[in-house]
DRENKE-660415 format. One line per field, with one value per residue: x, y, z of N, C-alpha, C, O in turn; residue in one letter; residue number from 1. Coordinates in pm, 1 decimal. Example, Ala and Ser with C-alpha at 12.3 -4.5 7.8 and 13.67 -1.06 7.14 Angstrom:
n.x c(1319.0	1285.0)
n.y c(-569.0	-225.0)
n.z c(780.0	708.0)
ca.x c(1230.0	1367.0)
ca.y c(-450.0	-106.0)
ca.z c(780.0	714.0)
c.x c(1320.0	1290.0)
c.y c(-330.0	3.0)
c.z c(780.0	787.0)
o.x c(1423.6	1340.9)
o.y c(-331.9	113.8)
o.z c(846.5	803.9)
residuo c(a	s)
num c(1	2)
This chain:
n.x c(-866.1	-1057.8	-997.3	-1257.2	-1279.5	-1081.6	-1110.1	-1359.8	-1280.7	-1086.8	-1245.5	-1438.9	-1244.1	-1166.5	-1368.0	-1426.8	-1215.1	-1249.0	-1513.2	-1346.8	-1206.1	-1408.1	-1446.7	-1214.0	-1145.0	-1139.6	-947.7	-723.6	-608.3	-498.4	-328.6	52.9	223.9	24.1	-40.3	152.0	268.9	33.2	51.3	304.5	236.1	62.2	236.7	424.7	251.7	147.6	384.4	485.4	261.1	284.9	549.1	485.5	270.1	450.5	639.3	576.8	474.0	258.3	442.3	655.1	953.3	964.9	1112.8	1058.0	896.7	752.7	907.3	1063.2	904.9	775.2	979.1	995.3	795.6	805.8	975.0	898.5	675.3	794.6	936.2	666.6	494.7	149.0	-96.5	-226.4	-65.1	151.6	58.6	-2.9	199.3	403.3	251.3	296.0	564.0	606.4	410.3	587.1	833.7	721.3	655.3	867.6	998.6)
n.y c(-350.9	-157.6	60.7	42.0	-246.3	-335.7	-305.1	-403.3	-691.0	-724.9	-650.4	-874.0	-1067.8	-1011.4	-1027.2	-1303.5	-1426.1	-1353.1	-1509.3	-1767.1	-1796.9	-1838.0	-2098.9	-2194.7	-2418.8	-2365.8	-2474.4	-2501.7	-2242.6	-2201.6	-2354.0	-2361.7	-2253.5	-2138.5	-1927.7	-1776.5	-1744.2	-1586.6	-1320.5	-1235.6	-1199.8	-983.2	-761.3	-706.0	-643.7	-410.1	-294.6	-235.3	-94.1	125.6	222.8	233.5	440.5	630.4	718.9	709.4	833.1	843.9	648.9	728.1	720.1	976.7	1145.1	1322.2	1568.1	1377.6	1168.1	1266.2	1316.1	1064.0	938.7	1090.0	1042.9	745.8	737.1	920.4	653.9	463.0	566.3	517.9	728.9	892.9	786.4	994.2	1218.1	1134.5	1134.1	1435.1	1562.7	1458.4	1512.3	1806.3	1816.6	1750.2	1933.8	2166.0	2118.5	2129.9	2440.4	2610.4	2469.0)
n.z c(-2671.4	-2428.2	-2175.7	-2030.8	-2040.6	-1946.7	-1666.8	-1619.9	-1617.2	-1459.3	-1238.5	-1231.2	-1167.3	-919.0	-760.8	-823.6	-696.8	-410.8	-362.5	-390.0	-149.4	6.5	23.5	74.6	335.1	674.6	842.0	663.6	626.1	901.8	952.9	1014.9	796.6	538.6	700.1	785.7	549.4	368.2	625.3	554.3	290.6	282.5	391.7	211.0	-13.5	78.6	93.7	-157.6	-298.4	-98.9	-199.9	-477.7	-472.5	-363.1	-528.5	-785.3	-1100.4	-1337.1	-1587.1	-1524.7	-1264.8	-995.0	-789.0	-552.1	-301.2	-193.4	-105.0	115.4	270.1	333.7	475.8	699.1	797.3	853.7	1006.0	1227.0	1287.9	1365.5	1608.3	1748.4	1759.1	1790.8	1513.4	1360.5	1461.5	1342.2	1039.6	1014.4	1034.2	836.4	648.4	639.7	609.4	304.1	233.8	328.7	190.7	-89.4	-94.4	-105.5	-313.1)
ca.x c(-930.5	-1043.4	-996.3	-1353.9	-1310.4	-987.9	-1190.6	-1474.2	-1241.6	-1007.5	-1408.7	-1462.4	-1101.3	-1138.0	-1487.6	-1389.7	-1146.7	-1289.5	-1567.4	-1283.0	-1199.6	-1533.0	-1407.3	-1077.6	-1166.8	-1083.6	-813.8	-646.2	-583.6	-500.5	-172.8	159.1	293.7	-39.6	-58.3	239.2	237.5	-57.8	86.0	406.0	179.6	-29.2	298.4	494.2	147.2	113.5	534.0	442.1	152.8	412.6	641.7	412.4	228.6	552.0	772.7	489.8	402.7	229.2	474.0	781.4	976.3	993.7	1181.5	1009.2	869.6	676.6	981.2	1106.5	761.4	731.5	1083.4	968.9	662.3	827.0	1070.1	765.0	603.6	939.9	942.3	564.0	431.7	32.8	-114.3	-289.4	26.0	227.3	0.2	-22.9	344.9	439.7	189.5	344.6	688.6	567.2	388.5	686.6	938.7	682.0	611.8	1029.6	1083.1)
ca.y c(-360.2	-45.5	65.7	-24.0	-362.6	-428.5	-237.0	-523.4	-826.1	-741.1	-705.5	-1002.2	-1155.5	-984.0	-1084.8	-1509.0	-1482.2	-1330.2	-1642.2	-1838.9	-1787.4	-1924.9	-2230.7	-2296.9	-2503.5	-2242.7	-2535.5	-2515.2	-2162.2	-2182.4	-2403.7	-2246.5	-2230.7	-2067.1	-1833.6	-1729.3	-1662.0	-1454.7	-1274.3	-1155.2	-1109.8	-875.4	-665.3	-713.6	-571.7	-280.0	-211.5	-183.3	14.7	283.8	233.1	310.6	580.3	735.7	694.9	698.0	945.1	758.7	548.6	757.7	751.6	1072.4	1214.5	1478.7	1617.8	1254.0	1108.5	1303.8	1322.9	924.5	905.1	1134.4	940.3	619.4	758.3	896.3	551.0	395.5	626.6	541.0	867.0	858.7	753.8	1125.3	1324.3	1135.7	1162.0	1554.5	1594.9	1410.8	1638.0	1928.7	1826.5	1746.7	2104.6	2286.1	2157.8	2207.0	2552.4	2610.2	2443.7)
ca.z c(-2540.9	-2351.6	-2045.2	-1963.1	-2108.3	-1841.4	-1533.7	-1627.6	-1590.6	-1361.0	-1104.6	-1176.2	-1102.7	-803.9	-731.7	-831.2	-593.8	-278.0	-352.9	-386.4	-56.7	75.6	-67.2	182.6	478.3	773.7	892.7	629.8	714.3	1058.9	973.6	1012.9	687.7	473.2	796.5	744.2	388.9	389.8	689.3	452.0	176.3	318.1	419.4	104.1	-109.5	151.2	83.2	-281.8	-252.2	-70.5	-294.6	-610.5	-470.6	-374.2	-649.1	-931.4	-1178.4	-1455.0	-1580.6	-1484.7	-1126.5	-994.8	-639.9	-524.3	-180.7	-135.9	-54.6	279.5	380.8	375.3	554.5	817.4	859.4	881.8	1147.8	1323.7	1300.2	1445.5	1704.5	1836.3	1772.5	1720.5	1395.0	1367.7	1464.7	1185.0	917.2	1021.3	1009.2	719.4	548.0	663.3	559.0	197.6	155.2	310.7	96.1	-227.2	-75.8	-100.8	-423.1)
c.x c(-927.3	-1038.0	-1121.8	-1383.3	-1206.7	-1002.4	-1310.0	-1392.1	-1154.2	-1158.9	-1421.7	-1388.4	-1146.2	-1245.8	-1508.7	-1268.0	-1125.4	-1438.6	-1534.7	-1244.0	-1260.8	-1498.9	-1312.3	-1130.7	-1091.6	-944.8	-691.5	-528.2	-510.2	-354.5	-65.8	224.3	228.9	-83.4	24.6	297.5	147.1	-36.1	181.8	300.5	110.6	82.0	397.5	389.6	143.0	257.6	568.5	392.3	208.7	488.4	565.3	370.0	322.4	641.3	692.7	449.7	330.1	336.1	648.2	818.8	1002.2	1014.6	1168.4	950.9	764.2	784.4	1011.9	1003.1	744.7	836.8	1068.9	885.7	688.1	958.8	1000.2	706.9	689.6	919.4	815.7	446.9	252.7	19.8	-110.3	-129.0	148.9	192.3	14.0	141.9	439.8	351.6	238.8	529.8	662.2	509.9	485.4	790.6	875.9	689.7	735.8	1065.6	1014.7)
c.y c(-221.6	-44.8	8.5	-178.5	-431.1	-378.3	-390.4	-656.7	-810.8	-740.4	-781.7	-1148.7	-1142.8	-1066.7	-1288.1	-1465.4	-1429.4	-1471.7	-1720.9	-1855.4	-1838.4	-2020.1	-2306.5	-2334.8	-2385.9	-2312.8	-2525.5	-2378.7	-2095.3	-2258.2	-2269.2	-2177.5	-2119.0	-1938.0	-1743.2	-1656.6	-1532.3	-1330.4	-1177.1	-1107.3	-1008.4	-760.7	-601.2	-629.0	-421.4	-183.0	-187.7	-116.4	125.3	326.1	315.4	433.8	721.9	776.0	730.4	784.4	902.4	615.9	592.7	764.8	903.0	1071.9	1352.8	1487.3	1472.4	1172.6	1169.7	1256.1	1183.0	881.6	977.8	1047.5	806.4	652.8	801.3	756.9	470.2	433.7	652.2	651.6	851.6	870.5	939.9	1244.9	1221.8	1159.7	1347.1	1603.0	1582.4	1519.6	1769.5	1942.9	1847.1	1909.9	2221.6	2291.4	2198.9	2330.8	2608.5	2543.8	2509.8)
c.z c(-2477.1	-2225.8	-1979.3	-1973.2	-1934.4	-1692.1	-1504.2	-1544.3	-1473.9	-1200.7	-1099.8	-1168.3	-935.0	-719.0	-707.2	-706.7	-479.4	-301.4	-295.4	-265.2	77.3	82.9	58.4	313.7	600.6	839.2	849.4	665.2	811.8	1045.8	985.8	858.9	588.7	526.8	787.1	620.9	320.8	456.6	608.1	360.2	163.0	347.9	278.0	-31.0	-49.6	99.8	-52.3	-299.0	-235.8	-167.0	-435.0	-581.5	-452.2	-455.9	-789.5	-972.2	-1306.7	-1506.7	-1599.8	-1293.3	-1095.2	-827.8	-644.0	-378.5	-90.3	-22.0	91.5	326.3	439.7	445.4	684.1	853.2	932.7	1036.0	1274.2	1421.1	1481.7	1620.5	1821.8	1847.7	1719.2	1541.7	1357.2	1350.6	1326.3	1082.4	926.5	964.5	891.1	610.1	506.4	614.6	410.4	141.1	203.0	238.3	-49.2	-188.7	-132.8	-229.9	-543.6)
o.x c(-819.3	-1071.3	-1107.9	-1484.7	-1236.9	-918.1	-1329.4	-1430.2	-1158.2	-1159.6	-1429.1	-1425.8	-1156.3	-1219.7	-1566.5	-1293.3	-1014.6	-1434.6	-1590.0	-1240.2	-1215.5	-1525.2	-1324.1	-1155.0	-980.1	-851.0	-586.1	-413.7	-469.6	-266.5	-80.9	260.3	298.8	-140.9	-12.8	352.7	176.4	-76.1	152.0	275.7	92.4	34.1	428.7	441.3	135.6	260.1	671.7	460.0	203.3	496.5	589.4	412.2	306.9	715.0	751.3	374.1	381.2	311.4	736.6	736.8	1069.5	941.8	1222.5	964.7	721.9	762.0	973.6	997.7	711.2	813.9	1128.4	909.7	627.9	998.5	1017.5	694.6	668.0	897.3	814.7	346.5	232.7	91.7	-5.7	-100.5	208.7	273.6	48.5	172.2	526.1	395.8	233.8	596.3	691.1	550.1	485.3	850.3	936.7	762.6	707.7	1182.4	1066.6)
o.y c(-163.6	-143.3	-66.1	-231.1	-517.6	-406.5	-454.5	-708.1	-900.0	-810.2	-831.5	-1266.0	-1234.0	-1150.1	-1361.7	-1532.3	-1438.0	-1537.4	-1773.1	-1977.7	-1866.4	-2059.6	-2415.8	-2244.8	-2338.2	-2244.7	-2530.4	-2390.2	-1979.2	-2224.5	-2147.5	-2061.5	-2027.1	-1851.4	-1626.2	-1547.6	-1432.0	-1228.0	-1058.7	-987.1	-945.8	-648.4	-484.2	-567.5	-324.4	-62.4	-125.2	-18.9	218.2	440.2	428.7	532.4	839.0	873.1	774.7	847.9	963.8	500.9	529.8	802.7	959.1	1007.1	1449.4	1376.7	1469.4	1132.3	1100.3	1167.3	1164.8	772.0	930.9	972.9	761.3	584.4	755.4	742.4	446.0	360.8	727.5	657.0	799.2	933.9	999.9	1322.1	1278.9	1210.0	1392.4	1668.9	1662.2	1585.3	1827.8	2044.5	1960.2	1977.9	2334.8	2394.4	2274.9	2379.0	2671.3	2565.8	2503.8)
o.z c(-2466.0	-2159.7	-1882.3	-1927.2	-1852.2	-1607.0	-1400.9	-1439.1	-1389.1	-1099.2	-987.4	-1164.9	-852.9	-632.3	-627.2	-606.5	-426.5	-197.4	-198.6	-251.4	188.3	196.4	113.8	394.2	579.4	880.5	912.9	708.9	815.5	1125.1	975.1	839.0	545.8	460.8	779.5	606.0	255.7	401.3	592.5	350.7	58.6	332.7	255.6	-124.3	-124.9	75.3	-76.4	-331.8	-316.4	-212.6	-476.7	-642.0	-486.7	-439.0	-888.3	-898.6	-1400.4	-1470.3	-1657.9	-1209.6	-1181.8	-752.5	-697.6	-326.2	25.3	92.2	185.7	411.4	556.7	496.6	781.2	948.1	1030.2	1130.3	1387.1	1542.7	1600.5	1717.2	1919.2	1918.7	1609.7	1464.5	1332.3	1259.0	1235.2	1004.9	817.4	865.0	854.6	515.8	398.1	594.2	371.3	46.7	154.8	207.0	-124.5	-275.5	-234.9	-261.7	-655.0)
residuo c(x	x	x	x	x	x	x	x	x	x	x	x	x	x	x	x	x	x	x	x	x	x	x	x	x	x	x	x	x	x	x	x	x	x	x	x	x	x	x	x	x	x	x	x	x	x	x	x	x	x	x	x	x	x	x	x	x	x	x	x	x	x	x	x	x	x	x	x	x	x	x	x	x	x	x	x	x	x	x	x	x	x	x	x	x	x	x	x	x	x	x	x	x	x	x	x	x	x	x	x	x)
num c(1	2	3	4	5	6	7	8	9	10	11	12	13	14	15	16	17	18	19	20	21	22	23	24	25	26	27	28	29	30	31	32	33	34	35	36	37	38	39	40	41	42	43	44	45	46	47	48	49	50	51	52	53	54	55	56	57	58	59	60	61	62	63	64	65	66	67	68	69	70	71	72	73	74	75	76	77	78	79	80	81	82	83	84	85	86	87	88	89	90	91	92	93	94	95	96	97	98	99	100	101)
């Protein structure tokens, strides 16, 4: 199987199940429990997401200048600071410690 073979199917996983979606009655939805679930799951995919992009080098972990940067950021966040001025900052941590290492 090539890469273009598992690019194909995984579109139209993705594709059946944004359909699929059409499908659920909006009530069902709206309960507490599937509201709730979705709610985590949407934060729990996003805290992966971080995680991979920060940690990931193909299919080794690597600790390198991603990491502060995303601990400043998140102390930023914490701390209220606009979206704009964290993303700027966190940037700026990341290319001064590469600049320095």
């Amino acid at each position: 199987m090539t890469t273009w073979h598992i690019i194909l199917i995984a579109s139209a996983a993705t594709l059946a199940l944004k359909l699929a979606g059409y499908l659920i009655p909006a009530g069902f939805l709206e309960r507490e429990r599937p509201a709730r679930i979705a709610d985590l799951l949407t934060v729990a995919l996003l805290a992966a997401l971080i995680a991979v992009q920060t940690l990931g080098a193909g299919q080794d972990i690597v600790i390198d200048a991603r990491v502060p940067a995303v601990i400043v950021a998140a102390a930023l966040y914490a701390l209220r600071v606009p979206f704009v001025v964290v993303v700027i900052v966190a940037a700026a941590v990341a290319a001064g410690i590469r600049a320095f290492s």
